[in-house]
C-alpha positions in Angstrom: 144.1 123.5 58.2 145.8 120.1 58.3 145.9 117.8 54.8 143.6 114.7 55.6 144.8 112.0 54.1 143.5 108.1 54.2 145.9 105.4 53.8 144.6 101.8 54.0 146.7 98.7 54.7 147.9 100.4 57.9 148.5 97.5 60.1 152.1 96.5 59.2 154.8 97.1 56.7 154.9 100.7 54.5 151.1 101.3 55.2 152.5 101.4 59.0 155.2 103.3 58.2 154.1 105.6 55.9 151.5 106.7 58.3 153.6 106.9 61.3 156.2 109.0 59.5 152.9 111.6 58.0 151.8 111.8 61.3 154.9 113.5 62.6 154.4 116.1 60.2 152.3 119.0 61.4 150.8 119.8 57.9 149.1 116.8 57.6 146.2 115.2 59.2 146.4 110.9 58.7 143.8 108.4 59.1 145.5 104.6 59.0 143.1 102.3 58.0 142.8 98.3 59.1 141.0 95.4 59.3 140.3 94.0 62.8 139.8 95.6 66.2 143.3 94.3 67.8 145.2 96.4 65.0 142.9 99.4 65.7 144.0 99.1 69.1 147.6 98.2 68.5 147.5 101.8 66.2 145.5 103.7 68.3 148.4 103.3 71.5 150.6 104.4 68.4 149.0 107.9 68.4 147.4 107.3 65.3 144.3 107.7 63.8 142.6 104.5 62.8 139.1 103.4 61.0 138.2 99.8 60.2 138.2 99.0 56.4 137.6 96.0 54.9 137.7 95.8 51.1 135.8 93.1 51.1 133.1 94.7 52.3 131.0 97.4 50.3 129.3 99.0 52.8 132.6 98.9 55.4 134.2 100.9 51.9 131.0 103.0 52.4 131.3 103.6 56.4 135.0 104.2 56.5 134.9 106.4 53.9 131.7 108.5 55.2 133.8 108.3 58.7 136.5 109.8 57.2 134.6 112.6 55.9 133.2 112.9 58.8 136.0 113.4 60.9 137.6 115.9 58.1 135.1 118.3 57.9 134.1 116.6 54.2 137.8 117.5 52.9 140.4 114.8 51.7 143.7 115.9 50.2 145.0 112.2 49.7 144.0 108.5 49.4 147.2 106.5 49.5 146.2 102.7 48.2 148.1 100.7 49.9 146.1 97.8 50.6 146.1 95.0 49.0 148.3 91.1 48.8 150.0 88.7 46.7 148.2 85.2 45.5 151.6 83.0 45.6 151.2 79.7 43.7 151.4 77.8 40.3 148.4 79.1 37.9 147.0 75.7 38.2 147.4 75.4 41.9 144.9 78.7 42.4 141.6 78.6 42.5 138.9 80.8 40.7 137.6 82.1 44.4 141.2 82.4 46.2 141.6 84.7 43.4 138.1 86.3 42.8 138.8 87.0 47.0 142.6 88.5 45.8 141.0 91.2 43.1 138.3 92.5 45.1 140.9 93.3 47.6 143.2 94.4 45.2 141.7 95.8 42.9 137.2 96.4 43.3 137.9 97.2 46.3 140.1 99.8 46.0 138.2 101.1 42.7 135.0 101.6 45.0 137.0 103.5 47.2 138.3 105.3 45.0 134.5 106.4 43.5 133.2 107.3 47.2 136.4 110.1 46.8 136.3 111.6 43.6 132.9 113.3 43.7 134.9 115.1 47.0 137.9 116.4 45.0 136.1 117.5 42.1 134.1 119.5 44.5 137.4 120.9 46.3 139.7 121.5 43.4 142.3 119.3 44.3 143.2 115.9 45.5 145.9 113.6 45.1 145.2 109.6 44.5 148.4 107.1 45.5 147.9 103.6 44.1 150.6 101.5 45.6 152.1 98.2 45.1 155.5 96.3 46.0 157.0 92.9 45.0 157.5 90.5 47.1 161.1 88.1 46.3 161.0 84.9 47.7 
C-alpha cells in the first residue's frame, strides 16, 4: 500500500514542489492541498491530487481532513505543514487583525489540523508530522 501523505500550501513554491517530486515516487500516495478552485484545477492538469483547505476555516480543516481520510482508507503516514505567510511591516505599522488573520493561518490553523490527525496515528502506530517554515530576504 502507498504512504498517504497531506501537504498543504500546494499551490506554488516548495509545497508545489515538494508534492510534485512525492508524486513521482511509487511508494507514496500525495494529496496537495490549496485554497481556491483555479489552483485545484491548475494542480489537478498537473496529475496531482488536490483538496481545498483553508485555514481559516474550521470546518474546511474539518472537511479536508475527513476527505483525506476518506480517500486513504482512514490511513495517513504524513502531514507536511507547509502552509502558512509572512506579515512584512514595522511592529507599529501592523494591525492587531492583519495579524490575528496571520496566526490562525500560521499557526491555529495548522494546530487544528494537526488534532483532526493524531487520534489517526495513535491508532495506526506510526505517523510522521513536518512543520515547515522558510525566510523570506528582501
Amino acid at each position: 500500500m502507498r504512504k498517504p501523505i497531506l501537504i498543504t500550501g500546494a499551490s506554488t513554491g516548495i509545497g508545489y514542489f515538494c508534492a510534485k517530486e512525492l508524486s513521482k515516487n511509487s511508494n507514496y500516495q500525495v494529496f496537495a492541498t490549496v485554497r481556491n478552485e483555479k489552483d485545484l484545477k491548475r494542480l489537478k492538469k498537473d496529475g496531482l491530487n488536490v483538496l481545498m483547505l483553508d485555514l481559516n476555516s474550521s470546518d474546511s480543516i474539518k472537511k479536508c481532513a475527513k476527505e483525506f481520510l476518506e480517500k486513504t482508507d482512514g490511513k495517513i503516514y504524513a502531514l507536511f505543514n507547509n502552509a502558512g505567510y509572512g506579515q512584512p511591516g514595522a511592529v507599529e505599522d501592523i494591525s492587531d487583525e492583519a495579524l490575528k488573520k496571520q496566526f490562525q493561518t500560521n499557526f491555529f490553523g495548522l494546530h487544528q489540523l494537526i488534532r483532526e490527525f493524531l487520534p489517526v496515528m495513535r491508532e495506526q502506530g506510526y505517523g510522521r508530522i513536518v512543520n515547515h517554515s522558510s525566510v523570506l530576504v528582501l
